[in-house]
C-alpha positions in Angstrom: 0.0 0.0 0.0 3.0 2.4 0.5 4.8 1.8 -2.5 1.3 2.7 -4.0 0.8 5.5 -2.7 4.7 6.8 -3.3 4.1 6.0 -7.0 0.7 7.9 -6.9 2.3 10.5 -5.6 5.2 10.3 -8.4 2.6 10.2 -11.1 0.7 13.6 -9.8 3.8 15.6 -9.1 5.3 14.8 -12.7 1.9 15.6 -14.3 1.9 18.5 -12.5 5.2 19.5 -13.0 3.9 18.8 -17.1 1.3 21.2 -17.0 3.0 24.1 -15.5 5.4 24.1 -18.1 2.5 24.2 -20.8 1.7 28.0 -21.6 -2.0 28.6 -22.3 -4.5 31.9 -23.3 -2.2 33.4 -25.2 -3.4 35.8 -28.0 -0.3 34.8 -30.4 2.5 33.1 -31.0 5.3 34.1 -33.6 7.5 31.6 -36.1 11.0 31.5 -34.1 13.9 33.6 -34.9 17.0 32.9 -33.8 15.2 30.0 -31.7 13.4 32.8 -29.8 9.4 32.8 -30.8 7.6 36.0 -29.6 4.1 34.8 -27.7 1.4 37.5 -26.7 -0.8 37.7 -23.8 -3.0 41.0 -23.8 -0.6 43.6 -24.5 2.6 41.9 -23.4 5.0 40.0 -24.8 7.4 37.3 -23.6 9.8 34.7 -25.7 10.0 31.2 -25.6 12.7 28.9 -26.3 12.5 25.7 -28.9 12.1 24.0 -25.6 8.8 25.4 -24.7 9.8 27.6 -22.0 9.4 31.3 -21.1 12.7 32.6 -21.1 11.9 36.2 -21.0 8.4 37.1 -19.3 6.3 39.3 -20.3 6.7 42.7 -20.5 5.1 45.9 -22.0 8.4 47.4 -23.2 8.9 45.4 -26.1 8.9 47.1 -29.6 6.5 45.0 -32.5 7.8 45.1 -36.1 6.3 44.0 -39.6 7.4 40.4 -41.0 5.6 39.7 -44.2 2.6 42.2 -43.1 2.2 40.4 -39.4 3.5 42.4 -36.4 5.6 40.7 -33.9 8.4 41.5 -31.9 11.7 39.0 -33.0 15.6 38.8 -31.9 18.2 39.4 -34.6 21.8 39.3 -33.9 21.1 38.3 -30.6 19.2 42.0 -29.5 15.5 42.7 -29.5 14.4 46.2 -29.8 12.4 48.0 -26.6 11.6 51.2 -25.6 10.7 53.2 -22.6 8.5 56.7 -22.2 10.6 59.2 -20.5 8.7 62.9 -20.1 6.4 62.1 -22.9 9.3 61.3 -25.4 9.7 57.9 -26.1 13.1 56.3 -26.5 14.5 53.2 -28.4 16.9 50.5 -26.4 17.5 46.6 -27.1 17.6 43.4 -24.7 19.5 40.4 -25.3 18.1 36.8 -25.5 17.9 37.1 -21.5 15.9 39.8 -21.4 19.0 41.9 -20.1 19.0 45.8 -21.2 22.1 46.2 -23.1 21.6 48.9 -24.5 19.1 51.5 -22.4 16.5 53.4 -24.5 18.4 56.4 -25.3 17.5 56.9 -28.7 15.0 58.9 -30.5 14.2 55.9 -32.8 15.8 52.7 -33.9 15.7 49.8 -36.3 15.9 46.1 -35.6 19.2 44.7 -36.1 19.8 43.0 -39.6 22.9 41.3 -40.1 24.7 42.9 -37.4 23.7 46.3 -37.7 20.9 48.4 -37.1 20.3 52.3 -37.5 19.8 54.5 -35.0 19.2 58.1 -33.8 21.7 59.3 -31.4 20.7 62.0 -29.2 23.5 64.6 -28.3 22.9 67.5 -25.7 24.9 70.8 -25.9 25.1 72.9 -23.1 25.2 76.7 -24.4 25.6 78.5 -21.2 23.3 79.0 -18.2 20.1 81.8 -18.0 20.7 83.9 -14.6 17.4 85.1 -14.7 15.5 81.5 -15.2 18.6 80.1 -13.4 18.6 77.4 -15.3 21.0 75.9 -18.0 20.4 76.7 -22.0 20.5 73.4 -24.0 20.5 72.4 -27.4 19.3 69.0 -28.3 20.9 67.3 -32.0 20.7 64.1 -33.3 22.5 61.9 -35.9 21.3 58.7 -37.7 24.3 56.3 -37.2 24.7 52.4 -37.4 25.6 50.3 -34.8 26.7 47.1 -33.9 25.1 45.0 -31.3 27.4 46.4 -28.7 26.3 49.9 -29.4 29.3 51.1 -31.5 29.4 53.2 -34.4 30.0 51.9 -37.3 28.6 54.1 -40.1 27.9 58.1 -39.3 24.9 57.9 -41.8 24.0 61.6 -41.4 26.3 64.4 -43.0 25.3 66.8 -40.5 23.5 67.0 -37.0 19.4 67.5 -36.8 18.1 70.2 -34.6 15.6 68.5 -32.6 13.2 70.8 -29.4 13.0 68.1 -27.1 9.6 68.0 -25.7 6.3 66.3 -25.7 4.6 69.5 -27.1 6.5 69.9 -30.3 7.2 66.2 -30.6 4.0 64.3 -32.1 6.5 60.9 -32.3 10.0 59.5 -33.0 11.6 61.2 -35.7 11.9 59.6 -39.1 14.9 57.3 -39.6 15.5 58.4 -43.7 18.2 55.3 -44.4 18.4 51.5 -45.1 21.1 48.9 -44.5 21.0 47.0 -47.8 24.6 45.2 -46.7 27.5 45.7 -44.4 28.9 48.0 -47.1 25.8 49.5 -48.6 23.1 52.1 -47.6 19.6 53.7 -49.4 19.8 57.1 -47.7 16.2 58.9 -48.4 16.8 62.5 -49.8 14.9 65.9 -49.3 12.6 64.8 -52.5 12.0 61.7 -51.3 14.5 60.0 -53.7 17.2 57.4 -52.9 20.4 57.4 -52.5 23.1 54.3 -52.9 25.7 55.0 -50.6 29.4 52.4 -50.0 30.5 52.7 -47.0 
């Protein structure tokens, strides 16, 4: 009767065990990428590995992008894009496959990575001097669209010139536009002033 009852109680705790790895209600599950597969559950979104299991959670700072006209989030070159609301401006960041912030949002908009490389727009801040009467310091805001690799180093400086930017909810109605593509690691389409392209080596 005792051995019966130890192999009942086996048989429960493995089933158990079964079920809670088994992921239910969710609201969508992507094809994997990089054996990462995005899965949705309300407006979050978490990863699974080809195992089953939720290696990242699920979160609410994860950024969706288009694959074939379905939105999904996915991980390429081992970083998945977030981004995080600071003062009504939203910035750009990526996580790696642990759901570790590698790179903190700090940038005004951001591709995926492809290949290695992603674009970006760097923020720079220029201090001008300081207002007595406001007491308070005068700033000027620029940015640059640049290429990085997945440890956040420049690789490309895709902008000839820096972009006057006000930094602030009121004039800001969204991330600026990011005007280039990485076609290779040695070629761009840069997006000119009429809206027509440019091949760039680089």
């Amino acid at each position: 009767m005792k051995r019966f009852i130890i192999l009942y109680a086996i048989t429960i705790g493995f089933s158990l065990f079964i079920y809670a790895q088994n992921l239910s209600g969710l609201d969508y599950v992507s094809p994997f990428h990089e054996e990462m597969a995005a899965v949705k559950k309300g407006d979050a979104w978490g990863f699974i590995n080809t195992d089953g299991e939720l290696v990242i959670d699920f979160r609410n700072d994860i950024v969706v992008q288009s694959d074939n006209g379905v939105n999904y989030p996915m991980f390429n070159s081992g970083r998945c894009l977030i981004s995080e609301v600071k003062e009504g401006i939203t910035y750009f960041g990526y996580i790696d496959t642990k759901g570790q912030e590698v790179l903190e949002p700090q940038f005004l908009n951001a591709t995926a990575f492809n290949d290695g490389l992603a674009v970006v727009l760097k923020l720079y801040k220029n201090v001008l001097g300081h207002n007595d009467v406001l007491d308070k310091a005068m700033i000027e805001y620029n940015y640059m669209e640049l290429a990085i690799n997945p440890k956040g180093e420049i690789i490309h400086y895709i902008s000839e010139k820096p972009t006057h930017i006000t930094l602030s909810k009121f004039f800001m109605k969204g991330p600026p536009s990011i005007n280039s593509k990485l076609l290779t690691k040695s070629l761009i389409a840069v997006k000119n002033d009429d809206n027509k392209w440019t091949i760039k080596k680089v």
